[in-house]
N, C-alpha and C positions, 0 to 999 in steps of 0.2 A: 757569452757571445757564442753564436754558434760557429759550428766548424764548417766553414764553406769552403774544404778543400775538398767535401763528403757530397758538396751539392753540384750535381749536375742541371738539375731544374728547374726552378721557383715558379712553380705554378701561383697566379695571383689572379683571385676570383671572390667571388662574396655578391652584396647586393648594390643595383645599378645607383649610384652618389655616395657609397660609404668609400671614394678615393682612390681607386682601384688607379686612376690616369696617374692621380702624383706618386702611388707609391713605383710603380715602371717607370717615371724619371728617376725618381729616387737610385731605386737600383741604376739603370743607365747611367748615373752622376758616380755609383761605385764601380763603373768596370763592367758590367753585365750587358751581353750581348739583348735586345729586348725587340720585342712583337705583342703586338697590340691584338686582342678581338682574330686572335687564331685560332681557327673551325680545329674542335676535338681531334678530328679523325688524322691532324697534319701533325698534332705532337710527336708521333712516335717519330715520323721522318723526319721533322724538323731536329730534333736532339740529334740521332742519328747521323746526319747532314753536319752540324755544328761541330759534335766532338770527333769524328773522322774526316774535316776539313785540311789540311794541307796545315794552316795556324791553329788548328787545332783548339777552334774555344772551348773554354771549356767551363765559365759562366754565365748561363743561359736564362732569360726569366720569358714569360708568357703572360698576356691576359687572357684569360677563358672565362666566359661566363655565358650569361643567360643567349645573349645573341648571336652565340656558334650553332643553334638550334639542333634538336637531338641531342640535347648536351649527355644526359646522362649515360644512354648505351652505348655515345663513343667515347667518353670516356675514360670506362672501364678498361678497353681495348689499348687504347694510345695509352694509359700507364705502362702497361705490360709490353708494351713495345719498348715504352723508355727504360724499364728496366733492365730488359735483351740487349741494349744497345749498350749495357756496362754501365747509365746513369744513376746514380742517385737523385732523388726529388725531393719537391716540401711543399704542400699546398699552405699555403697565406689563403685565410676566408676575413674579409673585409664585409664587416656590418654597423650599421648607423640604429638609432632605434627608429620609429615611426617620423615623431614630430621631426627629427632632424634630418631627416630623408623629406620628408616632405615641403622643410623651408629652405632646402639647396635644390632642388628641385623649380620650385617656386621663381628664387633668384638666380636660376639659369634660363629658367622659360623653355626649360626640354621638353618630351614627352617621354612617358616611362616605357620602355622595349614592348610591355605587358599591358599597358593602356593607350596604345595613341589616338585612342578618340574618347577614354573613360578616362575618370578621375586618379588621378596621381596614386594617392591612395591604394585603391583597389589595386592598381599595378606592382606598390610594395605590397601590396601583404599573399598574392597571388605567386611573388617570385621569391619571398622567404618560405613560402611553402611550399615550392620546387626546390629552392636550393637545401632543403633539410639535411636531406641524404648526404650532399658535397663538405657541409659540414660538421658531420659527425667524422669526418675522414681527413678533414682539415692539421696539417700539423700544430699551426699558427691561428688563432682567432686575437683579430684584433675592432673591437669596439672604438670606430673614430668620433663617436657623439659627441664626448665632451676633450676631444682633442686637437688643437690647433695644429697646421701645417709644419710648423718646425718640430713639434712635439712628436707627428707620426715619422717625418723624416728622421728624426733619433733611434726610435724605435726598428726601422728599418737598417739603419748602419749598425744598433747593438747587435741586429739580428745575422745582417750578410755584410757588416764590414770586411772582415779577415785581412789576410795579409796581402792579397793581391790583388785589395780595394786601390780604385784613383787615391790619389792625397784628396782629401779632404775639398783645400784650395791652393791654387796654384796663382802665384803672384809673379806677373811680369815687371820688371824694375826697367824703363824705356828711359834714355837721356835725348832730349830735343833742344833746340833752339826756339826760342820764343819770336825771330824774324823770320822761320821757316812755317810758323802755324801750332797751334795746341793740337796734339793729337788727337784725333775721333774718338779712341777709344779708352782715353782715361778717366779712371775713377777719382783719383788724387792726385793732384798737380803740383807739384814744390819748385817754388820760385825759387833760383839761388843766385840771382843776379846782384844781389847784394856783397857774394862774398868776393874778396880782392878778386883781379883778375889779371891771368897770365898774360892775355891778348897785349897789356900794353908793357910786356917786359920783353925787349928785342928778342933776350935769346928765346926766349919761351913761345914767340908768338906763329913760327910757324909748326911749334910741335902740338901735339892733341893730348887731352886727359888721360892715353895709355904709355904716356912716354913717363917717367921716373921722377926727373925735374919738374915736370908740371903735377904730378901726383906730389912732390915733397912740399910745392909753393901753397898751392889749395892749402893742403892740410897742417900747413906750419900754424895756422893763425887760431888765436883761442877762440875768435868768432866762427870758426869752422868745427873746432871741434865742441861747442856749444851746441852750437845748432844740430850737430850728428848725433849727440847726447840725447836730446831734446826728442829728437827726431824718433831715435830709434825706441824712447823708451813710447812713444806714443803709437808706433806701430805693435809693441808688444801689449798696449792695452786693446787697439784698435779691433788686431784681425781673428785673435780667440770670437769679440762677437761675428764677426761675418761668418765664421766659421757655422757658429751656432743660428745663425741667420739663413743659411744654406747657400751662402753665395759661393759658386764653383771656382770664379774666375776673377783675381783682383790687377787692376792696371796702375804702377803706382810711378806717373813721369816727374821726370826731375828737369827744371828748363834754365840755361842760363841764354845770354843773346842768341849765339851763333849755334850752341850743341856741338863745341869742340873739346872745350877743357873743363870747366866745373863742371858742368851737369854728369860728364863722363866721370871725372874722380868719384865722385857725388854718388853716383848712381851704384858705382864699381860698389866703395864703402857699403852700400845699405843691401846691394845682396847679398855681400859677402857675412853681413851682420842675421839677415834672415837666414841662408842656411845655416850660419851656427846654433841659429834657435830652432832648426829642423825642420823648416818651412822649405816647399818645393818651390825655387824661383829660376825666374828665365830671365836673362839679361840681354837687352840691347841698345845700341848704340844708334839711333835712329838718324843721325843727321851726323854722322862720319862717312867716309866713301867707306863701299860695300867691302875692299879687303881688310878694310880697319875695323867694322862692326863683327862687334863680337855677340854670339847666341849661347846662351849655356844652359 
């Protein structure tokens, strides 16, 4: 992996359909400050601007390529700024072969920067003969032809994961009431209206799932801790794939009636279980009053 405590710049550039837009989400999803189709001559200030910001970013990506026009004599210039400015850099050169440029092409219905009124064609083979130069000076060549979307996304995390990459994914654990509404933005929804419930034991029924009594009631019964068994070993097979799927962001609601007492114990148990497995989780208590919801 490389050491991107060294990289000030990710320059990411190549030819127009060899991916150039998903690998800047890519990095964006690790942490990297990112700008799109940024004119040559704005690199140097832009770094510049970045790393002597007040927050002080201090990983930074770019696209450049054929459509900053001029590309190559400002080029040369804007490295040499970036390196004044204290940056270190890395050009990423992204290239597809013909046919494969050609049938993503095809199935987007764009026009090529280099042909918009000629054939697709003529426009690749016109801009890998411009970009020659760009890479031979490329730190990184990557060949996206025969490589699917999550495949290049891996390739980019071995590259610029490092230490001060986002987690991977970040999993919110939401407890709701199933009378107040399923929440919009859940992935996973776990009913747990099944299991006993505090609401009809007097003393229990005015306290909520953060109170002690109602944590020890939930969890006394083998049906509870079955189903948390069950549960949790199905989130350790579940979220390595999303992981590997590249999804950022997991929503995972726990609902009993009202979203007072189970779904709170409930909910409390299965983050407390994901960070032990050293997953980055946020917890909330969506249908407690707001001094009572907890965010972590």
């Amino acid at each position: 992996m490389a050491n991107t405590a060294d990289v000030g710049l990710v320059i990411i550039t190549g030819l127009s359909g060899a991916g150039k837009t998903q690998v800047i989400r890519n990095l964006e999803d690790l942490g990297f400050f990112c700008v799109d189709n940024l004119p040559p001559n704005l690199i140097g200030k832009f770094t510049e601007l970045c790393l002597h910001s007040e927050g002080r970013i201090k990983r930074l990506a770019a696209v450049v390529d054929i459509r900053g026009r001029e590309f190559f004599g400002a080029l040369e210039g804007a490295l040499e700024e970036v390196a004044a400015a204290g940056a270190a850099y890395r050009i990423v050169f992204l290239e597809a072969d013909d046919e494969t440029l050609v049938r993503r092409y095809k199935e987007s219905r764009r026009r090529h920067p280099l042909a918009p009124q000629g054939r697709v064609l003529e426009g690749i083979r016109a801009e890998r003969h411009r970009m020659e130069e760009l890479r031979g000076r490329a730190h990184l060549i990557i060949d996206t032809s025969d490589l699917t979307p999550g495949q290049l996304r891996e390739r980019i995390r071995d590259q610029f994961g490092g230490e001060d990459a986002l987690p991977p994914l970040v999993v919110t654990v939401l407890s709701f009431g199933f009378k107040h509404g399923l929440p919009l933005d859940a992935d996973l929804v776990l009913d747990v209206r099944f299991l006993p419930n505090p609401n009809y034991v007097p003393s229990l029924k005015d306290l909520d799932g953060n109170a002690p009594a109602v944590r020890e009631y939930v969890l006394r019964w083998p049906v509870t801790q079955g189903f948390l068994h069950r549960t949790e070993d199905f989130l350790r097979f579940l979220l390595p794939h999303y992981v590997r799927e590249g999804k950022g962001q997991l929503t995972v609601a726990v609902g009993c009636t009202g979203g007072q007492h189970r779904s709170v114990v409930i909910a409390d148990q299965l983050a407390g279980f994901l960070r032990r497995e050293g997953d980055s989780v946020l917890l909330y208590h969506r249908d407690l009053p707001k001094s009572q919801a907890e965010e972590s």
